[in-house]
C-alpha positions as CSV (number, residue, x, y, z in Angstrom):
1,X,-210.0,-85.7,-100.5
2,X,-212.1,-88.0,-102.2
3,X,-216.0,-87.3,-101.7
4,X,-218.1,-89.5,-100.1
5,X,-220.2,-91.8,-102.3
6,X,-223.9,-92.9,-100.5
7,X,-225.3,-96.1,-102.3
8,X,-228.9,-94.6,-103.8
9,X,-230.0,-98.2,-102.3
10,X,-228.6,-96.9,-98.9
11,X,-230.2,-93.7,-97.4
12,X,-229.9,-92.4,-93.6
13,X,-228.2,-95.7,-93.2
14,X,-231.2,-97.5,-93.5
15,X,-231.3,-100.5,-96.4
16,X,-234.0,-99.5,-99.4
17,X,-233.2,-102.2,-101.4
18,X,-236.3,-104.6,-101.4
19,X,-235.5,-108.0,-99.9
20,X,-233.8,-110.4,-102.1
21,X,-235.6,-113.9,-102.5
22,X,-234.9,-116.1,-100.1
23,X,-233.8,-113.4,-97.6
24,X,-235.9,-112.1,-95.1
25,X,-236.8,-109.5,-94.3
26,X,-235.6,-107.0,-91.6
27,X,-238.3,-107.2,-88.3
28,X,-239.6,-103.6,-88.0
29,X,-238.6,-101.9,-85.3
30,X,-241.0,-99.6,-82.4
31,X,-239.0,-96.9,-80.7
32,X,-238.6,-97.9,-76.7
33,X,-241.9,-96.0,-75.3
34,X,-243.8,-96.7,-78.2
35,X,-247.8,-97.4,-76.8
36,X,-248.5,-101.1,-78.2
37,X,-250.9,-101.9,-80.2
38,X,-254.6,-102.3,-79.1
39,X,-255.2,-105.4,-77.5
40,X,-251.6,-106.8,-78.1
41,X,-250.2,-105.6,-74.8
42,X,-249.9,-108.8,-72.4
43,X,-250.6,-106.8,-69.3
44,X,-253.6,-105.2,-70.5
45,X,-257.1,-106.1,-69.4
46,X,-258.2,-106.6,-72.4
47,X,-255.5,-109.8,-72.8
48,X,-255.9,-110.9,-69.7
49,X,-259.8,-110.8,-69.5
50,X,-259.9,-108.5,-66.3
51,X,-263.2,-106.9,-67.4
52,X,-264.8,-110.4,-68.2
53,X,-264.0,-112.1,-65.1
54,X,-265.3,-109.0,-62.9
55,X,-268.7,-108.8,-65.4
56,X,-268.9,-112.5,-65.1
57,X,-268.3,-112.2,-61.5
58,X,-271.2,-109.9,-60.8
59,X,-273.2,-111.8,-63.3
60,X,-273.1,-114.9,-60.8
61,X,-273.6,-113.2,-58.0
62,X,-276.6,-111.9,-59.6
63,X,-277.9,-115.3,-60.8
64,X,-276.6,-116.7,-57.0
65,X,-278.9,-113.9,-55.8
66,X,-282.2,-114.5,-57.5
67,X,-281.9,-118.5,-56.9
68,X,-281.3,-117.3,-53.1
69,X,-284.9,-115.2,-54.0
70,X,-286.9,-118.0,-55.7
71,X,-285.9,-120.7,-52.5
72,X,-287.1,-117.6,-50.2
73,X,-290.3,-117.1,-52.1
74,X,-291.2,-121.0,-52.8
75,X,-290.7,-121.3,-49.1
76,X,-293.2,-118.8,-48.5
77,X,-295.6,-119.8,-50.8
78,X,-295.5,-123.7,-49.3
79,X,-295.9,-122.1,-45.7
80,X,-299.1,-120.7,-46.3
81,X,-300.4,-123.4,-48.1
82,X,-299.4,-125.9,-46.2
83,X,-300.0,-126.7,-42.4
84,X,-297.9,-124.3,-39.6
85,X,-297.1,-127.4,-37.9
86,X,-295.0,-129.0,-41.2
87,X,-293.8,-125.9,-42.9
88,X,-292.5,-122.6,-40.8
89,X,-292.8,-119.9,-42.5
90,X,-289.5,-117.7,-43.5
91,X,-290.9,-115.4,-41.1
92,X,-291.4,-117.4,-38.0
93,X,-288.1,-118.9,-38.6
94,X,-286.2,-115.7,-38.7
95,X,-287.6,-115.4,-35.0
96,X,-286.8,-118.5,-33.8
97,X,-283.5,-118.1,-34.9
98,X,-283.2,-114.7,-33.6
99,X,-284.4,-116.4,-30.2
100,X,-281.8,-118.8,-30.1
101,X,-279.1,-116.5,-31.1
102,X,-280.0,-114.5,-28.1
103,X,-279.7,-117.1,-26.0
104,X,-276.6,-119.3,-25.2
105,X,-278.2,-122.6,-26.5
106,X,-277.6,-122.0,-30.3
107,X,-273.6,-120.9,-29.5
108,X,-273.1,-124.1,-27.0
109,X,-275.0,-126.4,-29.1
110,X,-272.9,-124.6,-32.4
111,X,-269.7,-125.3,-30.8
112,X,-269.9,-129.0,-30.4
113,X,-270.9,-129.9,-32.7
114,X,-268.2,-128.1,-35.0
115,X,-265.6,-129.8,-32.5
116,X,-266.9,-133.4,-33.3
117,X,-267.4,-132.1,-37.1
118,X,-263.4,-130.3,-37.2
119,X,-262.1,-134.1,-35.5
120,X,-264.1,-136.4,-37.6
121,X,-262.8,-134.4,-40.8
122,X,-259.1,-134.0,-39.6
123,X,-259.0,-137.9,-38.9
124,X,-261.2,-139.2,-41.7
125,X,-259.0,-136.9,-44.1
126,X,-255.4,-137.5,-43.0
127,X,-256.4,-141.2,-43.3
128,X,-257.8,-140.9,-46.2
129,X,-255.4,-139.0,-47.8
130,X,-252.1,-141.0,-46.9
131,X,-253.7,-144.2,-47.9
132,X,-254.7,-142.6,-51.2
133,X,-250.7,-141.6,-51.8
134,X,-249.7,-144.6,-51.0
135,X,-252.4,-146.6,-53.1
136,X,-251.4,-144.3,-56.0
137,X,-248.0,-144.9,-55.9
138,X,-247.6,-149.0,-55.2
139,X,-250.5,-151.0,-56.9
140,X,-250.5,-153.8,-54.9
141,X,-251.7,-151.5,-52.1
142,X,-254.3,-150.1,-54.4
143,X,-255.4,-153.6,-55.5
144,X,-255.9,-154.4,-51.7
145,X,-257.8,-151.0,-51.1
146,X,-260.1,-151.6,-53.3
147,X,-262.6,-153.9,-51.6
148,X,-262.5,-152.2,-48.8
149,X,-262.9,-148.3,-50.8
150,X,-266.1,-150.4,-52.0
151,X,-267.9,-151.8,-49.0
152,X,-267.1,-147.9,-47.1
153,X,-268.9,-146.0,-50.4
154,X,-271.9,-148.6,-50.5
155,X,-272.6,-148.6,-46.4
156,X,-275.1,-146.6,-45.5
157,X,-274.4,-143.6,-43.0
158,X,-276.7,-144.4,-40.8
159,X,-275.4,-148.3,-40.6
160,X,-271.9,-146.6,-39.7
161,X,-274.1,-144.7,-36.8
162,X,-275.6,-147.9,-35.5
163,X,-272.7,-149.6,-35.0
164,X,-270.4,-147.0,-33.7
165,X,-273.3,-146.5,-31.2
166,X,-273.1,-150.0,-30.4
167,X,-269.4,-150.2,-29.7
168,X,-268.7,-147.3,-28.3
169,X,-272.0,-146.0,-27.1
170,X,-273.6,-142.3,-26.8
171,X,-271.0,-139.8,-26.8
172,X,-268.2,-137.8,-28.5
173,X,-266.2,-140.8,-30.1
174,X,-269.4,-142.1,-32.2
175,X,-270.5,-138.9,-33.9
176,X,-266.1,-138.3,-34.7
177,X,-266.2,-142.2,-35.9
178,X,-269.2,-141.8,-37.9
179,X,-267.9,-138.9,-39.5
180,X,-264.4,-140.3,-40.2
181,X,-265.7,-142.9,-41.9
182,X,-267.9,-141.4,-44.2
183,X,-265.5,-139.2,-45.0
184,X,-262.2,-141.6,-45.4
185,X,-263.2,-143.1,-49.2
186,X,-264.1,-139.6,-50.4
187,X,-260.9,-137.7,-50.1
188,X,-259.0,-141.5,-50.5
189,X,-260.5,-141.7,-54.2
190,X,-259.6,-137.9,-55.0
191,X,-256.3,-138.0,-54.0
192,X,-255.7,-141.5,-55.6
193,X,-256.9,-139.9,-58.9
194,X,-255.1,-137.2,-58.3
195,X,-251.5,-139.0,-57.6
196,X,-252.4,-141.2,-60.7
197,X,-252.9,-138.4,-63.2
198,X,-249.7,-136.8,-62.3
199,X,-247.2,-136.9,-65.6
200,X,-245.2,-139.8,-65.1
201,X,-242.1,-137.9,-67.4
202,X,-241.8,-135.3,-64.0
203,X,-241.8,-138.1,-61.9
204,X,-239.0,-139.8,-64.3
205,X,-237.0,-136.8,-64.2
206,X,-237.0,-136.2,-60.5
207,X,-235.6,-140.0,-60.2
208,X,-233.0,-139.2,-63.0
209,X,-231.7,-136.0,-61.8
210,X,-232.1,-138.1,-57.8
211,X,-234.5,-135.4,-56.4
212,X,-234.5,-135.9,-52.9
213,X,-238.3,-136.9,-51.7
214,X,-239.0,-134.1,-50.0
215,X,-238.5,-132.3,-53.3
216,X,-240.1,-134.8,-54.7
217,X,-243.2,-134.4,-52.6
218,X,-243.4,-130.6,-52.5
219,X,-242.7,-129.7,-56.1
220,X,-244.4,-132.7,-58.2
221,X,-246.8,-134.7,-56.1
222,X,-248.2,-132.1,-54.1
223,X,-249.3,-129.4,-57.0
224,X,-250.3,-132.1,-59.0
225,X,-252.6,-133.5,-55.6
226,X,-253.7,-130.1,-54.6
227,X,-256.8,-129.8,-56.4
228,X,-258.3,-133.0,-56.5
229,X,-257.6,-133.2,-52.6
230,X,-259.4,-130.5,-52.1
231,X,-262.4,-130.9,-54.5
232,X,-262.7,-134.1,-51.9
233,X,-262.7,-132.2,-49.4
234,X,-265.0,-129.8,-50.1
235,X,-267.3,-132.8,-50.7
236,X,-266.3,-134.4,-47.7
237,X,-267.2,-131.6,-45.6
238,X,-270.8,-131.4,-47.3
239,X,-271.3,-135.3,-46.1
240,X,-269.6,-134.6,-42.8
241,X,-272.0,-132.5,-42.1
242,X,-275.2,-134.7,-42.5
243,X,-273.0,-137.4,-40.9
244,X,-272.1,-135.4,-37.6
245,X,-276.4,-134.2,-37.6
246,X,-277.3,-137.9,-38.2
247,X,-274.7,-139.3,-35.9
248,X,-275.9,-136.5,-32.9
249,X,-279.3,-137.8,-33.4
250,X,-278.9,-141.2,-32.7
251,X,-276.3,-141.3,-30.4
252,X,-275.7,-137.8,-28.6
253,X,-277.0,-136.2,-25.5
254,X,-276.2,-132.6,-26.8
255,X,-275.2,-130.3,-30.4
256,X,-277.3,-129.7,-32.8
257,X,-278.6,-133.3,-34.1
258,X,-280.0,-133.7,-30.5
259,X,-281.4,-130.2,-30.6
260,X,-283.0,-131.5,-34.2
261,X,-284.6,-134.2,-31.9
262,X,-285.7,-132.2,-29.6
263,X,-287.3,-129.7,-31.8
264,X,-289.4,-132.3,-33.4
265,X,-290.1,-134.2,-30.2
266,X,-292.1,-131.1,-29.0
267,X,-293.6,-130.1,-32.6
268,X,-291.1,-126.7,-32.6
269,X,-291.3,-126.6,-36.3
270,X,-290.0,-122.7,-36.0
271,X,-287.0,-123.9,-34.1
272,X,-286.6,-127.3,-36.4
273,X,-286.0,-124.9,-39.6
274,X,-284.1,-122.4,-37.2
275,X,-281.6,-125.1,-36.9
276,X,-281.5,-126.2,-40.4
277,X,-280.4,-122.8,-40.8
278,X,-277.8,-123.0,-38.5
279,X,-276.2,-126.3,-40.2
280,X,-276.5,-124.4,-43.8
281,X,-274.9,-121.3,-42.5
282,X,-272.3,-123.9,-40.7
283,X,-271.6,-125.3,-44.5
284,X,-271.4,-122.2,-46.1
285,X,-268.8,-120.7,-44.0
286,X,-266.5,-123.9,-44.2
287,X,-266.7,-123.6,-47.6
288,X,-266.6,-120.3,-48.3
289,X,-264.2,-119.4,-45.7
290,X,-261.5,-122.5,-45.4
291,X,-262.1,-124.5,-48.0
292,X,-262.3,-122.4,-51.3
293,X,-259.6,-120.1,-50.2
294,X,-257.2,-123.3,-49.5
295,X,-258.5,-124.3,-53.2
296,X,-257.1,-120.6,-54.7
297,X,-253.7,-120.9,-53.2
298,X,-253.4,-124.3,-53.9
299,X,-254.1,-122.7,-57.3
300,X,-251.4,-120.1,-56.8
301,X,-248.8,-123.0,-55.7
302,X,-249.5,-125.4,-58.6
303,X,-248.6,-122.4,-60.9
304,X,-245.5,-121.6,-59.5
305,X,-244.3,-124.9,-59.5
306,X,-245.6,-125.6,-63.0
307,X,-243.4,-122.3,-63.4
């Protein structure tokens, strides 16, 4: 039987010899089980920034905090320099609010005027957001638009109130109108920028591969819409907001712009800031609690389409 010869450049099975030029050479190789390297492991915090986002997390809610503090404290310091009757104190606001909480006045008055604020956005929105898809995609509807995008951003709010109360008088369907308006160019101009940054090379290759347009809507338009839609309407909310207040104060008999009046009609400064209170807790929560979520999954949904 003839012995068996191993190569001394071949041990274990394993080549020894060093790479040859131009060859390359052999990838090394990490048992199945191995623990990565430090750092290198995609899943780990440390590459996908876990601990930073929760440190800068805390670290704006810490920074959110103290602004929260010095508004508290300047407000303070202005109500006891300044008269009672201009400034309430954070103190005497607290109670007044308190007061009215107890109370059904601050729930009823609350209530409609977050029904005229929900209508006014739906409308405004839905209007604005169809005619900016449809200015985005055809140019000669965008070239028409465009005078009329201009006079709605340079008209005052309160204009729009005076006229709506003229045509239509006090009630519901001025405060919705005025707030529908004011809010029409804003989320028009973000979803126009939005249809008009999306990359034309998708769009070509949904036409070449004949996507139908629902497809065509749901995996290309709308991720690429998402977040400038709602930036615009997180901004339209802000402005629907003053608009519904401004609109109730001229033309309503109830919520909380005629409330507003009231207030200052009898000198109630307390119950003034009280309110202003209620409107700024009114913002918040649509923000916080509609808005920025819608904004995350939106978020979520853009990446799975991008996907």
């Amino acid at each position: 039987m003839m012995a068996s010869i191993t190569s001394p450049d071949r041990r274990d099975g394993v080549d020894a010899r060093p790479p040859a030029e131009g060859r390359a050479a052999p990838p090394s190789v990490r048992p199945t089980g191995a623990e990565p390297a430090s750092g290198s492991a995609p899943g780990s915090d440390a590459a996908t920034g876990r601990p930073g986002r929760r440190m800068r997390r805390r670290s704006q809610i810490f920074y959110g905090t103290l602004g929260v503090a010095a508004i508290v404290a300047t407000w303070q310091i202005l109500s006891m320099v300044v008269n009672p009757a201009i400034m309430a104190s954070p103190g005497a606001t607290a109670v007044a609010l308190a007061r009215l909480a107890w109370g059904s006045e601050l729930w009823l008055q609350l209530l409609i005027t977050l029904r005229r604020l929900v209508l006014g956005l739906a409308m405004g929105s839905a209007l604005g957001f169809v005619l900016g898809v449809l200015a985005g995609l055809e140019s000669r509807v965008r070239a028409f638009l465009e005078p009329i995008r201009g006079v709605a951003v340079t008209v005052p709010a309160v204009i729009f109130a005076l006229l709506a109360l003229l045509w239509f008088g006090l009630g519901d369907l001025t405060v919705i109108f005025v707030v529908a308006a004011i809010v029409v160019p804003l989320v028009y101009v973000n979803t126009l920028a939005g249809v008009l940054a999306i990359d034309h090379r998708l769009v070509e290759m949904g036409r070449v591969y004949r996507f139908p347009r629902r497809l065509m809507f749901s995996q290309i338009y709308m991720p690429g819409i998402a977040s400038p839609v709602l930036a615009g309407l997180t901004l339209a909310a802000g402005w629907g907001v003053r608009a519904v207040v401004l609109a109730e104060l001229l033309g309503a008999m109830n919520g909380i712009g005629y409330a507003f009046s009231r207030a200052m009609s009898y000198l109630e400064t307390p119950v003034l800031f009280a309110w202003i209170m209620v409107l700024l807790g009114l913002t918040a929560a649509l923000e916080f609690g509609v808005l920025r979520p819608l904004r995350r999954r939106a978020m979520r949904w853009r990446g799975r389409a991008d996907s």
